[in-house]
C-alpha positions as a Markdown table, in Angstrom:
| # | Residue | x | y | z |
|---|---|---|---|---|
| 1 | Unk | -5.8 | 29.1 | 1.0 |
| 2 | Unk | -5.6 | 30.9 | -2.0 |
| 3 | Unk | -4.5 | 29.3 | -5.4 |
| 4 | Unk | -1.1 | 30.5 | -5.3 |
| 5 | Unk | -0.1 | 29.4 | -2.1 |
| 6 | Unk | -1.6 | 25.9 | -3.2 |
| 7 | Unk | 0.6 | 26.0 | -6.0 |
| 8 | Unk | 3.7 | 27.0 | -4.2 |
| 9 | Unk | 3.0 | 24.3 | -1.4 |
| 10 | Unk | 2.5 | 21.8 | -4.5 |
| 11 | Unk | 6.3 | 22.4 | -6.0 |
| 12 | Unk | 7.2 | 22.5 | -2.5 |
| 13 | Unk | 5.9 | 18.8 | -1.5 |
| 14 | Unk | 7.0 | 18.0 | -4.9 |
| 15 | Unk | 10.9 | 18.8 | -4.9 |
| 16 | Unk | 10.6 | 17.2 | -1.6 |
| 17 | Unk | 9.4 | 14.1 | -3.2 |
| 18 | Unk | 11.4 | 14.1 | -5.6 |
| 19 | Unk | 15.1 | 14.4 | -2.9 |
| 20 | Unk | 13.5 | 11.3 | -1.4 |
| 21 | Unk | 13.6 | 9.3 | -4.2 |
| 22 | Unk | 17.3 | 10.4 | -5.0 |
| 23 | Unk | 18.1 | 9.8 | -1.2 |
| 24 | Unk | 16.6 | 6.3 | -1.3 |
| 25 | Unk | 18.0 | 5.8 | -4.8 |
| 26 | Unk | 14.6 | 4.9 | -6.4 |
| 27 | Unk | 14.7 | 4.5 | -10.3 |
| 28 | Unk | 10.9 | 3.9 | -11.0 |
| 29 | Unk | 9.3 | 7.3 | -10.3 |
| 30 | Unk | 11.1 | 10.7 | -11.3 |
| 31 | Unk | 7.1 | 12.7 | -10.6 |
| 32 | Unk | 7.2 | 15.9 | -12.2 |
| 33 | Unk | 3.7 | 17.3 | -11.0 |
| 34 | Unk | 1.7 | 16.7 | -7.8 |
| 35 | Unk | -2.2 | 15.7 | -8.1 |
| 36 | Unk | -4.9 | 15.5 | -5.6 |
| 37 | Unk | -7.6 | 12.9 | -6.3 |
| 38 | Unk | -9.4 | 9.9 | -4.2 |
| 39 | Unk | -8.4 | 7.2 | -7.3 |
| 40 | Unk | -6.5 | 6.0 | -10.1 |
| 41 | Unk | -8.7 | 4.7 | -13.0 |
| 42 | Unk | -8.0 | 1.8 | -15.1 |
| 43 | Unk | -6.0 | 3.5 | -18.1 |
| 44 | Unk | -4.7 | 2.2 | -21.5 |
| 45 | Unk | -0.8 | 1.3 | -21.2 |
| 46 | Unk | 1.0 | 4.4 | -20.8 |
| 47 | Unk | -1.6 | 6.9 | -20.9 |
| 48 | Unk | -3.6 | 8.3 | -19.0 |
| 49 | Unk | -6.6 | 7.5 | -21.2 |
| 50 | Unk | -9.4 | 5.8 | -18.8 |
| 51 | Unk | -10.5 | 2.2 | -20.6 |
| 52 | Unk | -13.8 | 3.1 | -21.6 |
| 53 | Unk | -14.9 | -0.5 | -21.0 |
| 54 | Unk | -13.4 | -0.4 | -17.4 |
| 55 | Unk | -15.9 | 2.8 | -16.2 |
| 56 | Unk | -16.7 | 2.8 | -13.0 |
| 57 | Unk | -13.8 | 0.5 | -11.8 |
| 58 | Unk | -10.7 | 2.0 | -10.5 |
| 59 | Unk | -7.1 | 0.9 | -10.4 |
| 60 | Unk | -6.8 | 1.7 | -6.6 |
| 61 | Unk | -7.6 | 4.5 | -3.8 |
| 62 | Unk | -5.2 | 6.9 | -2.3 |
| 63 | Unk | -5.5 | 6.2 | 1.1 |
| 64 | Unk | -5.7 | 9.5 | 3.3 |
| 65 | Unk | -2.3 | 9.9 | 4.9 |
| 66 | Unk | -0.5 | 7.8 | 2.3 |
| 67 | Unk | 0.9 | 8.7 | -1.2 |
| 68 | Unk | 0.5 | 6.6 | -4.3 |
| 69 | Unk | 3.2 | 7.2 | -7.1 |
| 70 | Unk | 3.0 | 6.9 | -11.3 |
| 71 | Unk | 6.2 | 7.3 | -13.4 |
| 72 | Unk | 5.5 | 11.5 | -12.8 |
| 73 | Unk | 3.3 | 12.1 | -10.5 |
| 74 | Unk | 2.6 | 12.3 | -6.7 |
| 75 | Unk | -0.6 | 11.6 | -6.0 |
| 76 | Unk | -2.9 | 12.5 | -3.1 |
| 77 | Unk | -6.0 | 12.6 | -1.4 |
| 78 | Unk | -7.6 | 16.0 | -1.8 |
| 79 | Unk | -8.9 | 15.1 | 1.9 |
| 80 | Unk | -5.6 | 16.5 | 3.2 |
| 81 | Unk | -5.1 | 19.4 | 0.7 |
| 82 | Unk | -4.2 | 22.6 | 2.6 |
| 83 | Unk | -4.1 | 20.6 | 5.9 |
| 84 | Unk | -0.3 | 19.9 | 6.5 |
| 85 | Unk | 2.9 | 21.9 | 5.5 |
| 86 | Unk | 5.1 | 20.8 | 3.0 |
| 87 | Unk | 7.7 | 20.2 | 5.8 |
| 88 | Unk | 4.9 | 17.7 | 7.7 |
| 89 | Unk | 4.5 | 16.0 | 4.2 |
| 90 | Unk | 8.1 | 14.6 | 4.1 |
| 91 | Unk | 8.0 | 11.9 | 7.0 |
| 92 | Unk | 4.6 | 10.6 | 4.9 |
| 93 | Unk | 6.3 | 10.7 | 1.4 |
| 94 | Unk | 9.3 | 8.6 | 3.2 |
| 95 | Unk | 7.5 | 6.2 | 4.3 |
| 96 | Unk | 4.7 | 5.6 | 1.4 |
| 97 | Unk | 7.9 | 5.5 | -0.9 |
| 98 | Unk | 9.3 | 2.7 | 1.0 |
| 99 | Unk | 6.0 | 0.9 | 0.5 |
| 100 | Unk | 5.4 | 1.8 | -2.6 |
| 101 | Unk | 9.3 | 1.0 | -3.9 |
| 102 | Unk | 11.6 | -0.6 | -1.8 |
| 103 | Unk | 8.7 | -3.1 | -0.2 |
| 104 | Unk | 7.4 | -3.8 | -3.6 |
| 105 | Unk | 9.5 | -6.9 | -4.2 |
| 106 | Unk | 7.9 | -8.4 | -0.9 |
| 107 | Unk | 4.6 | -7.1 | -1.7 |
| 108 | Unk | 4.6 | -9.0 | -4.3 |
| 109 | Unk | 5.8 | -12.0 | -2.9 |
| 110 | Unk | 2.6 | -11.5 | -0.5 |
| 111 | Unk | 0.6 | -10.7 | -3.4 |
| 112 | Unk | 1.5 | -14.5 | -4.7 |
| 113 | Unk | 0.6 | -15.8 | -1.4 |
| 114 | Unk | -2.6 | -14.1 | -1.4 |
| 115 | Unk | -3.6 | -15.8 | -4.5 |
| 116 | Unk | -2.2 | -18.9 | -3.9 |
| 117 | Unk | -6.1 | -20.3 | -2.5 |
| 118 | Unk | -7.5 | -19.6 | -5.7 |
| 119 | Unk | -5.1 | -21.3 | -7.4 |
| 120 | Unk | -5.3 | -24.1 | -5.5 |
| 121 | Unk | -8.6 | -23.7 | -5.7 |
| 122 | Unk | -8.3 | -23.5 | -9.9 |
| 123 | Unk | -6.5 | -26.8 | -10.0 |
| 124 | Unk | -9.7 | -28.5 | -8.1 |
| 125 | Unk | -12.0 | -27.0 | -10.8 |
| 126 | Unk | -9.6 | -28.1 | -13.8 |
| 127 | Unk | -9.8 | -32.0 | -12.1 |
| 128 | Unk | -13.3 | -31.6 | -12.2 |
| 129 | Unk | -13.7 | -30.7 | -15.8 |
| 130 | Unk | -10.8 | -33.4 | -16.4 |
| 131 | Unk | -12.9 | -36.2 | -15.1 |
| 132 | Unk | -16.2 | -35.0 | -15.7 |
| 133 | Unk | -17.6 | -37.7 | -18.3 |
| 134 | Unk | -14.9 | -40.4 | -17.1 |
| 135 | Unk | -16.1 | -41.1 | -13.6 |
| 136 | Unk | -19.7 | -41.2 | -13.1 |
| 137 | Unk | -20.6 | -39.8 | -9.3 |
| 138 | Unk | -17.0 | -38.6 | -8.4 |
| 139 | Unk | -17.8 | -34.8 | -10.5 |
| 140 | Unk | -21.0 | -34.2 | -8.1 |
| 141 | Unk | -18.6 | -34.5 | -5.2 |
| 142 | Unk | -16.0 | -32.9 | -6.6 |
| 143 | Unk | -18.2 | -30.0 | -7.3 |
| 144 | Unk | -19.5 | -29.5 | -3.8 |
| 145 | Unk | -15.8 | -29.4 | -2.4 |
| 146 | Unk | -15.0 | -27.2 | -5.2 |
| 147 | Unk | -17.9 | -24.9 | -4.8 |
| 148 | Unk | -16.7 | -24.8 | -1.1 |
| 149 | Unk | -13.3 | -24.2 | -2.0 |
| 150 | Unk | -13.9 | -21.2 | -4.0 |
| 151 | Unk | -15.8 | -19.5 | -0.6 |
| 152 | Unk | -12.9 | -20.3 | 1.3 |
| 153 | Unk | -10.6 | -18.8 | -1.1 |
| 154 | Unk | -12.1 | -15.5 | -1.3 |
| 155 | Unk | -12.1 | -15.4 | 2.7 |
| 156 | Unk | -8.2 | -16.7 | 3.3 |
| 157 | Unk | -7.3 | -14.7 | -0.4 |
| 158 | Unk | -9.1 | -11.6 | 0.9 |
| 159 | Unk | -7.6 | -11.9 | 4.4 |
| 160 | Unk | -3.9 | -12.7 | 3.5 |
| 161 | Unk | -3.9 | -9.8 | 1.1 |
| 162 | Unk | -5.3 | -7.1 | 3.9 |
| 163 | Unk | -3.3 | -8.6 | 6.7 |
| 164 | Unk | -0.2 | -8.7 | 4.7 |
| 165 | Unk | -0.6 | -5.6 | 3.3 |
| 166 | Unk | -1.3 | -3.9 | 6.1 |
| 167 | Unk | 1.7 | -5.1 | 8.0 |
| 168 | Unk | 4.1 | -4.2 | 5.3 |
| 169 | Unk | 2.6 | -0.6 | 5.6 |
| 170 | Unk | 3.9 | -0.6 | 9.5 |
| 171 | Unk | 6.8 | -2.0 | 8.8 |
| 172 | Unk | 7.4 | 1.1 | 6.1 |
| 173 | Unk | 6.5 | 3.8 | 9.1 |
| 174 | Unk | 9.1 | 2.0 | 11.2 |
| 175 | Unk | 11.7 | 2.2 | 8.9 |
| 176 | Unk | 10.8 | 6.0 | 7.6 |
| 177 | Unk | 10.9 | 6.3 | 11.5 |
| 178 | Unk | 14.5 | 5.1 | 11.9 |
| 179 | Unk | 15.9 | 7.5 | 8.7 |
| 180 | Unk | 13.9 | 10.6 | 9.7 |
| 181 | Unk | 13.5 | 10.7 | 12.9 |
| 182 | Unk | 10.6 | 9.4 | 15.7 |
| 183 | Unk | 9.7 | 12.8 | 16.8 |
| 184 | Unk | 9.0 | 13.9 | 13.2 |
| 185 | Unk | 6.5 | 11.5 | 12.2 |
| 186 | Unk | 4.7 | 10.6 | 15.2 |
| 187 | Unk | 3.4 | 14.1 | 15.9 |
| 188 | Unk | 2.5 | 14.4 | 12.2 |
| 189 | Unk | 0.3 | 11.1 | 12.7 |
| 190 | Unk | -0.8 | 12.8 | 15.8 |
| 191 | Unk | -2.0 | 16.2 | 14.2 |
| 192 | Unk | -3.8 | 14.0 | 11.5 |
| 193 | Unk | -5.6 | 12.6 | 14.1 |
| 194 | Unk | -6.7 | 16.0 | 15.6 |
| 195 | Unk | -8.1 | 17.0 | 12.6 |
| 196 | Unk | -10.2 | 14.2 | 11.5 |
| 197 | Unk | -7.8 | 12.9 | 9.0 |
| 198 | Unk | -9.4 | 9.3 | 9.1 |
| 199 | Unk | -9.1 | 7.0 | 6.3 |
| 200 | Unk | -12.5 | 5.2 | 6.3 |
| 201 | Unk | -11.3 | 1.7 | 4.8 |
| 202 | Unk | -8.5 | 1.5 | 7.4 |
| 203 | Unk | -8.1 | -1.3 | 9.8 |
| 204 | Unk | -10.8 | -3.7 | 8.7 |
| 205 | Unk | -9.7 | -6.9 | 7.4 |
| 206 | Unk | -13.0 | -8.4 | 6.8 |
| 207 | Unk | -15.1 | -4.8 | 5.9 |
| 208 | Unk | -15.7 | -3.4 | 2.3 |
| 209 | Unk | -12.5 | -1.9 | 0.8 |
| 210 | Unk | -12.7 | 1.2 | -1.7 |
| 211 | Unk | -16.1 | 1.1 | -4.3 |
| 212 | Unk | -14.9 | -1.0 | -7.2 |
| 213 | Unk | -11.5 | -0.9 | -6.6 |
| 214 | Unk | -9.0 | -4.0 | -8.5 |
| 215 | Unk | -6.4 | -3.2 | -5.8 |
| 216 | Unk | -5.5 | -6.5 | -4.2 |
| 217 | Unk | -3.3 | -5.3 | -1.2 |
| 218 | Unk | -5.5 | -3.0 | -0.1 |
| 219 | Unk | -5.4 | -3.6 | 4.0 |
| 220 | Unk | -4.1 | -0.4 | 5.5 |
| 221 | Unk | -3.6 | 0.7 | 9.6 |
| 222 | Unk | -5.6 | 3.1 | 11.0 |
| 223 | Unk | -3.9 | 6.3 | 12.1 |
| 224 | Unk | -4.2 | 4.6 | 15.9 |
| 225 | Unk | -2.4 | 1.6 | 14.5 |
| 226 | Unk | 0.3 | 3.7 | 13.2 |
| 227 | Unk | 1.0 | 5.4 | 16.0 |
| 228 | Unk | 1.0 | 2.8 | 18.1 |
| 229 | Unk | 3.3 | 1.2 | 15.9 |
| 230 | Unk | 6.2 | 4.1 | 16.6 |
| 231 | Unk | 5.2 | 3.6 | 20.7 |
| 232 | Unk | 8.2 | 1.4 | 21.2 |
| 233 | Unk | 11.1 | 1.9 | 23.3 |
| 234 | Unk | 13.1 | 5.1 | 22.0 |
| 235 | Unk | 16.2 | 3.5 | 22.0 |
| 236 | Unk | 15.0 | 1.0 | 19.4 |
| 237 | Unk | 14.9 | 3.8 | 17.3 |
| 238 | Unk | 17.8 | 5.6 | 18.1 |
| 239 | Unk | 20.0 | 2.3 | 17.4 |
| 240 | Unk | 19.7 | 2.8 | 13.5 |
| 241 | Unk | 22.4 | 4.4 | 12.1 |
| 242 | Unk | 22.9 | 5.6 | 8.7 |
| 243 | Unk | 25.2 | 1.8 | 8.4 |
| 244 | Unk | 22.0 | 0.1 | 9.8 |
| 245 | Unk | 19.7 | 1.4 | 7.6 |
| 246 | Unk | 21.7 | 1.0 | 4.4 |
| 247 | Unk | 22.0 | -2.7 | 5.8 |
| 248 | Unk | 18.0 | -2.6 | 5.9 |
| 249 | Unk | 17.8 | -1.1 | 2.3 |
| 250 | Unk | 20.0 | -3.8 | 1.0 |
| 251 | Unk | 18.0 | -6.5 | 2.8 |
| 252 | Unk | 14.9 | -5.4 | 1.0 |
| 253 | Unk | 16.3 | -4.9 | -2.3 |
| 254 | Unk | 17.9 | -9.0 | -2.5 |
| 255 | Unk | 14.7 | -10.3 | -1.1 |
| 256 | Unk | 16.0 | -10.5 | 2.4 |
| 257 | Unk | 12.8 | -10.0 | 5.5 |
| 258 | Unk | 14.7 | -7.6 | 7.8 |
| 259 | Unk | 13.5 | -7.7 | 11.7 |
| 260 | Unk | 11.9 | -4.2 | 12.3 |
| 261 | Unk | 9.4 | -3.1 | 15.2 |
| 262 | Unk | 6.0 | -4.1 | 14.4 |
């Protein structure tokens, strides 16, 4: 595919992007350029100046078949450059914006939850140091449990965050489902999988993520996953209506959990 074309599709898959994010009335991305590139690095505050302290240590991965979003750009993985029409990208950018916006405040919530062992975790340690010199025997103990605690945070943190993560990704399919249409994103999931369109890190919740990546929720489905997720009965996703996924919008937006297909 010649330079051209690759520009043409870019504008393309970025106009695209861009009536999305009207559509779903998202207010923190307006991209203006689409890039192709396996990470974000750890920049300065708004810039796109890498720290020079942070090399080697990226913000987070762009997952093949998934988008990632800054303030003016789309991003993604140069994997699947050339490999899909603009039209095939739309069911993806719908669904990696819902993650990406109108998930975030849950995201965050799990985010919270995810840390919440190494918080608790970080209270232990503070006793420890608190009573250190006044209770002679008790800090040794209190060490050990400590120590132990800090293990088992990492596992339950590291868990949590995949697992939660990676359901909130399925849940975003389902609903990018119910707006555009089952038989629009499933065979694009499909033709992914024809072509070897795998993202390695998927589907593992214990595994190794992405080389030093700071990305937290970072558990993703595989493309299996995915379309196994949209396998339900049809008529679940014929019942959403324009009404009933407004409804689902403003569910998300005040914090609500709405019940989707998982």
């Amino acid at each position: 595919m010649d330079s051209q074309t690759t520009d043409a599709d870019d504008q393309h898959i970025l106009r695209i992007a861009n009536e999305i994010i009207d559509d779903l009335n998202i207010s923190i991305f307006r991209p203006n350029a689409v890039a192709w590139t396996e990470d974000l690095p750890i920049t300065l505050v708004d810039t796109d100046t890498p720290v020079p302290e942070m090399g080697g240590m990226v913000r987070r991965d762009v997952p093949v078949g998934w988008s990632v979003f800054t303030w003016d750009r789309v991003i993604l993985n140069p994997q699947m450059k050339g490999k899909l029409s603009p039209a095939e990208w739309r069911p993806l950018l719908v669904s990696s914006l819902i993650y990406e916006a109108r998930l975030r405040g849950r995201r965050d919530l799990a985010t919270i939850l995810a840390w919440t062992p190494f918080i608790i975790d970080g209270i232990g340690w503070w006793w420890l140091f608190a009573v250190w010199t006044s209770k002679p025997g008790i800090p040794a103990l209190l060490a050990i449990t400590d120590s132990i605690g800090l293990i088992a945070a990492f596992l339950v943190g590291g868990l949590l965050s995949r697992w939660l993560s990676k359901r909130l990704r399925l849940e975003a399919d389902t609903l990018a489902s119910a707006l555009v249409g089952l038989e629009i994103l499933k065979p694009v999931l499909e033709k992914m999988e024809s072509l070897g369109l795998v993202d390695e890190y998927a589907g593992s919740l214990w595994g190794m993520g992405y080389p030093f990546s700071g990305e937290l929720m970072s558990g993703r489905p595989t493309l299996a996953e995915r379309i196994r997720n949209l396998e339900g009965p049809r008529e679940a996703g014929a019942a959403f209506s324009n009404s009933r996924w407004k409804e689902q919008l403003h569910l998300m937006e005040t914090g609500g959990f709405p019940s989707t297909q998982s």
